[in-house]
DSSP file (Angstrom, degrees, kcal/mol; ACC not computed):
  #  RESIDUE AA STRUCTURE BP1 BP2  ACC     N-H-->O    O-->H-N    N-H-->O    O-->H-N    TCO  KAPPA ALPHA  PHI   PSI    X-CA   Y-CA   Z-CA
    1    1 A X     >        0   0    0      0, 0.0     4,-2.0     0, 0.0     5,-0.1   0.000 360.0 360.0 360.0 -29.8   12.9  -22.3   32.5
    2    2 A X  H  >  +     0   0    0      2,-0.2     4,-1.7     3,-0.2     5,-0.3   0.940 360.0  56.8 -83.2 -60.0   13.3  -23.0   36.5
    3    3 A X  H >> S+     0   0    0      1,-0.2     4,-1.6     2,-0.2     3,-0.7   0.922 110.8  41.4 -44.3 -77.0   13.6  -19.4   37.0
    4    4 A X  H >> S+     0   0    0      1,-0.2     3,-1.7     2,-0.2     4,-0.5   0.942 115.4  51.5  -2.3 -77.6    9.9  -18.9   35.2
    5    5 A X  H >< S+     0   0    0     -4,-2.0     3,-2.4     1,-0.3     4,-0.3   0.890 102.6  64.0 -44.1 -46.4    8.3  -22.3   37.2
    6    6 A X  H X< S+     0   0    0     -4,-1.7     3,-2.0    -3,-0.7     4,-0.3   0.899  92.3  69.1 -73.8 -44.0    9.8  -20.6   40.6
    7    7 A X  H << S+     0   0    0     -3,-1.7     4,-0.4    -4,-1.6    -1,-0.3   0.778  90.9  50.8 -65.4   3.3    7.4  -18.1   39.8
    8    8 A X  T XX S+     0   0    0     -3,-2.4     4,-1.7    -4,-0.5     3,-0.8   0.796  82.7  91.5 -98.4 -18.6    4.5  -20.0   40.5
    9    9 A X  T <4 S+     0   0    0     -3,-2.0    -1,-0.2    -4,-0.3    -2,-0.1   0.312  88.3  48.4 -63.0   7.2    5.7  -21.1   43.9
   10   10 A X  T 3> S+     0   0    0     -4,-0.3     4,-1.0    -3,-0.3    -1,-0.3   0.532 109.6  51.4-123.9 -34.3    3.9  -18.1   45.6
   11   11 A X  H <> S+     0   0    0     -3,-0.8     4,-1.8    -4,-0.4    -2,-0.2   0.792 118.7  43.1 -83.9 -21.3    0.4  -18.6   43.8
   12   12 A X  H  X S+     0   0    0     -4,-1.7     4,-1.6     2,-0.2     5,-0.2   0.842 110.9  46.5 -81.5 -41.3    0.8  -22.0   44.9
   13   13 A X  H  > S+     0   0    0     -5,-0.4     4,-0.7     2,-0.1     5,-0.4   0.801 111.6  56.1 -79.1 -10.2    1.7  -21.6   48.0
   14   14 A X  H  X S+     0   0    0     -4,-1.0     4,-1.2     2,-0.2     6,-0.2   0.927 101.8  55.5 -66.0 -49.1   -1.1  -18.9   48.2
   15   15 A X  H  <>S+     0   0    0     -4,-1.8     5,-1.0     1,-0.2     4,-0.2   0.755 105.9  57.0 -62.4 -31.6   -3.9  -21.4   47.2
   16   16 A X  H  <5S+     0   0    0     -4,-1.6    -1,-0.2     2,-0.2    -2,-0.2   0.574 109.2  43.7 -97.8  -3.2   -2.6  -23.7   50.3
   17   17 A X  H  <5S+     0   0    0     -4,-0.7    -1,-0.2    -5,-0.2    -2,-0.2   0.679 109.4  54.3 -87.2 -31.1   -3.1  -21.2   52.7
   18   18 A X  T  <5S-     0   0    0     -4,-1.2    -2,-0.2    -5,-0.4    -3,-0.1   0.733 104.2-134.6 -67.5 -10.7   -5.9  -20.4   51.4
   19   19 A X  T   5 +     0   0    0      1,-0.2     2,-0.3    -4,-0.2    -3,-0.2   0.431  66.7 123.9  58.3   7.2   -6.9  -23.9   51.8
   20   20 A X      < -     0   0    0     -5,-1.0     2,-0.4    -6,-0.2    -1,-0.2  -0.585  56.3-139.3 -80.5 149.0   -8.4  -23.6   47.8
   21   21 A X    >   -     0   0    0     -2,-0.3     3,-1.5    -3,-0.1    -5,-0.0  -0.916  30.8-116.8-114.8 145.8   -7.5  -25.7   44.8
   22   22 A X  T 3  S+     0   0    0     -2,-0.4     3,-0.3     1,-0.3    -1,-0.1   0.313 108.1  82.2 -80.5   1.8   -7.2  -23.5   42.0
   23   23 A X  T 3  S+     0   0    0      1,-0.2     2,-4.1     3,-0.0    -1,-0.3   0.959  93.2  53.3 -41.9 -82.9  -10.0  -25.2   40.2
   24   24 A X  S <  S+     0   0    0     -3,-1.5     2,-0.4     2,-0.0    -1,-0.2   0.097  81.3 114.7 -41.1  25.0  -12.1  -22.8   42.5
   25   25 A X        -     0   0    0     -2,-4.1     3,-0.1    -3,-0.3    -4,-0.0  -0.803  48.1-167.2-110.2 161.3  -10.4  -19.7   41.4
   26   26 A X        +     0   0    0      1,-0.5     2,-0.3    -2,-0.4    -1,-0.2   0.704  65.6   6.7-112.7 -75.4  -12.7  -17.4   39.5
   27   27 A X        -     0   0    0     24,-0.1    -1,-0.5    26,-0.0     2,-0.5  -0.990  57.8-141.9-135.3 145.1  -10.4  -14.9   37.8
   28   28 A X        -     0   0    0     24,-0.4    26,-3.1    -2,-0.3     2,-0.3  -0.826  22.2-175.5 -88.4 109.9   -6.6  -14.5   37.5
   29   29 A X  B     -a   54   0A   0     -2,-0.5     2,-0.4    24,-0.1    26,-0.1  -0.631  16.9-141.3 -98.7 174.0   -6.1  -11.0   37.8
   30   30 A X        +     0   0    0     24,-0.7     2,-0.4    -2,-0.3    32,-0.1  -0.904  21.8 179.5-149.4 111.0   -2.0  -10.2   37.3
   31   31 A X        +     0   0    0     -2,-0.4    29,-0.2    29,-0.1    28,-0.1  -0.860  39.3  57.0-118.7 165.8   -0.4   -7.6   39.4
   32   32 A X  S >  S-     0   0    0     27,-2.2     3,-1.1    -2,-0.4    28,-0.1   0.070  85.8 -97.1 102.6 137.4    3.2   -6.5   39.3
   33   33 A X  G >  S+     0   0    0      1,-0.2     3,-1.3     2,-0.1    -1,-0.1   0.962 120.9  70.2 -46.1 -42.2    5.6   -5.0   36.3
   34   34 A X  G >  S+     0   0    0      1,-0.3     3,-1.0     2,-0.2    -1,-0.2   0.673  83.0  67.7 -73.9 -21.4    6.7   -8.9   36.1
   35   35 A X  G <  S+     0   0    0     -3,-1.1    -1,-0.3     1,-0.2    -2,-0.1   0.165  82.4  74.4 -84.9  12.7    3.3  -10.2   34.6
   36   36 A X  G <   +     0   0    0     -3,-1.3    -1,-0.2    -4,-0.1     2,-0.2   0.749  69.1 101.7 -69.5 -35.0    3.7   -8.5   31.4
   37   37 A X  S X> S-     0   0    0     -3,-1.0     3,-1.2     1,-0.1     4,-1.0  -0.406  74.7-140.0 -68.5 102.9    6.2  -11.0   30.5
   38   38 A X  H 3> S+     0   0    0      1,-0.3     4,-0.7     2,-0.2     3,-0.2   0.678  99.4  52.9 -61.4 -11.4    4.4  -13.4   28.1
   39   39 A X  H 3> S+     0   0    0      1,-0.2     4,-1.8     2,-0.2    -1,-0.3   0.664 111.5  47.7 -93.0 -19.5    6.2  -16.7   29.6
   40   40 A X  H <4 S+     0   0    0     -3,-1.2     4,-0.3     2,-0.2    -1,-0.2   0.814 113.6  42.5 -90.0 -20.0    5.0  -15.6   33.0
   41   41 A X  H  X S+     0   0    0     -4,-1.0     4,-0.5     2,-0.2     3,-0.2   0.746 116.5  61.6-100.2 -22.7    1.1  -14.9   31.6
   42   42 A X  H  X S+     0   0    0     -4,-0.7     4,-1.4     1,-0.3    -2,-0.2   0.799 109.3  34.3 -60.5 -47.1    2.0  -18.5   29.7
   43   43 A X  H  < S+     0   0    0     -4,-1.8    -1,-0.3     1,-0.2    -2,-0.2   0.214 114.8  56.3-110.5  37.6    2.4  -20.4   32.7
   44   44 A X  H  > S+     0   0    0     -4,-0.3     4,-0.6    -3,-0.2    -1,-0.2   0.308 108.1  44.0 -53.4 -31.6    0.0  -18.8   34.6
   45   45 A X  H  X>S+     0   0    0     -4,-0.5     5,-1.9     2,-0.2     4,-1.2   0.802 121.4  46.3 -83.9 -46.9   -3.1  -19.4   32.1
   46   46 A X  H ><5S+     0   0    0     -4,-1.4     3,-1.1     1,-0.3    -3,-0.2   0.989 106.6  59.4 -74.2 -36.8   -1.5  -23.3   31.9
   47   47 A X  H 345S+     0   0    0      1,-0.2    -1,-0.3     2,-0.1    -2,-0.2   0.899 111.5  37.1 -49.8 -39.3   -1.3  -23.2   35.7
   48   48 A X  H 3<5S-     0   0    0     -4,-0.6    -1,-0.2     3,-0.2    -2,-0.2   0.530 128.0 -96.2-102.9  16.2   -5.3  -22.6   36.0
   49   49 A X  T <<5S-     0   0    0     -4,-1.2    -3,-0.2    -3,-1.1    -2,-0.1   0.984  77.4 -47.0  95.0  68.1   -5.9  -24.9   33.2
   50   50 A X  S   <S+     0   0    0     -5,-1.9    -1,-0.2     1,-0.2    -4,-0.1   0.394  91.5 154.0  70.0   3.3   -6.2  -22.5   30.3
   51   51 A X        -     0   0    0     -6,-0.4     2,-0.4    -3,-0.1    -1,-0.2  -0.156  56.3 -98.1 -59.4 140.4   -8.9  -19.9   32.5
   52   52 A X        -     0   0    0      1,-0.1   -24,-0.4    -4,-0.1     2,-0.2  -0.722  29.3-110.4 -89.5 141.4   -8.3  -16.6   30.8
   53   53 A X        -     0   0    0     -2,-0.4     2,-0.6   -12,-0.1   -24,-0.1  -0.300  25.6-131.0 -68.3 130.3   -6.1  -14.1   32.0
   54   54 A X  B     +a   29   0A   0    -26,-3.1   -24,-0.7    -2,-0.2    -1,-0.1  -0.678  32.1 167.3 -86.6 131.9   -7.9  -10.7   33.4
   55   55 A X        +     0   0    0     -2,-0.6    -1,-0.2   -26,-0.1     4,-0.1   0.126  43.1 107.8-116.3   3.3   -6.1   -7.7   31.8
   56   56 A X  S    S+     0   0    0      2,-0.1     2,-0.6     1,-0.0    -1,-0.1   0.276  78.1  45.0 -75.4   0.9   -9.0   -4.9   33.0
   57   57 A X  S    S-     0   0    0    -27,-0.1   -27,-0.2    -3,-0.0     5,-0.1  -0.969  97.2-111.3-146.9 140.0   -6.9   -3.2   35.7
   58   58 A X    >   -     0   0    0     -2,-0.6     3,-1.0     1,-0.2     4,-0.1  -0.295  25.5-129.6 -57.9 138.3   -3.1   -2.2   35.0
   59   59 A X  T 3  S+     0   0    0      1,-0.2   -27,-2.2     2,-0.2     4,-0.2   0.429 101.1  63.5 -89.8   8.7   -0.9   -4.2   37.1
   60   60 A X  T 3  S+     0   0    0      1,-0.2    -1,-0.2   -29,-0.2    -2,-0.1   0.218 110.9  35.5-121.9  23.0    1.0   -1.5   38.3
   61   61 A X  S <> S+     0   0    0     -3,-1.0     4,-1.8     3,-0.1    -1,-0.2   0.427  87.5  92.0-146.4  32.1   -1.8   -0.1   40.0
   62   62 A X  H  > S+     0   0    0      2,-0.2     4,-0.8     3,-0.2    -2,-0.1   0.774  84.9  47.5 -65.9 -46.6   -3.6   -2.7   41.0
   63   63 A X  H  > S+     0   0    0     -4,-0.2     4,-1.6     2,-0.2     5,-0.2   0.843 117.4  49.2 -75.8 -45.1   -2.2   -3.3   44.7
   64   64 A X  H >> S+     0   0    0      1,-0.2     4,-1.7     2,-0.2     3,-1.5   0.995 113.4  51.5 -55.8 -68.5   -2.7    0.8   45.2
   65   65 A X  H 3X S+     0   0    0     -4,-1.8     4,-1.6     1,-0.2    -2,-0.2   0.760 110.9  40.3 -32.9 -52.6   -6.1    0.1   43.7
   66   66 A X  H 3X S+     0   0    0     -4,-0.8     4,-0.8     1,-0.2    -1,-0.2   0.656 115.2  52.5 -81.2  -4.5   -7.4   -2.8   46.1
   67   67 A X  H << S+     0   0    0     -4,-1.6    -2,-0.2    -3,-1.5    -1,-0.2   0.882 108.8  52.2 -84.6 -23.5   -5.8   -1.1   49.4
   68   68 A X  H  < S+     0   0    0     -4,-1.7    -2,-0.2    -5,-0.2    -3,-0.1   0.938 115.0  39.4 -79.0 -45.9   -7.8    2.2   48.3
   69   69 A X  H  <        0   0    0     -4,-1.6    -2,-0.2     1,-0.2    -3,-0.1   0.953 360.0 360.0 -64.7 -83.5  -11.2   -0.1   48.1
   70   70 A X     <        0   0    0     -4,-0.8    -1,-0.2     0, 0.0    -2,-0.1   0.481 360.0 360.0   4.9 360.0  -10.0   -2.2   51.6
């Protein structure tokens, strides 16, 4: 279960550079092979308070996808 939680330390620590509280987050888009993993898409939906996950772009082409738009 600590292995899971750990994975939230980077969306968290994302939101405090960002100076946003995750209340203000719009949509959770999920990129990376590792967000397939239903315990990871689990605490990620409970992490933005039950906001639905967006599944409209493939997570393994996501990052190729926004660098192409960039």
């Amino acid at each position: 279960a600590d292995l899971f939680r750990s994975t939230l330390h980077p969306v968290e620590k994302a939101l405090n550079d960002a100076n946003m509280d995750k209340g203000s987050i719009h949509d959770v888009v999920l990129v990376g092979g590792s967000t397939r993993i239903p315990k990871v898409q689990s605490l990620l939906q409970n992490f933005f308070g039950g906001k639905t996950l967006n599944f409209s772009i493939n997570p393994d082409e996501a990052v190729a996808y926004g660098a192409a738009v960039q």
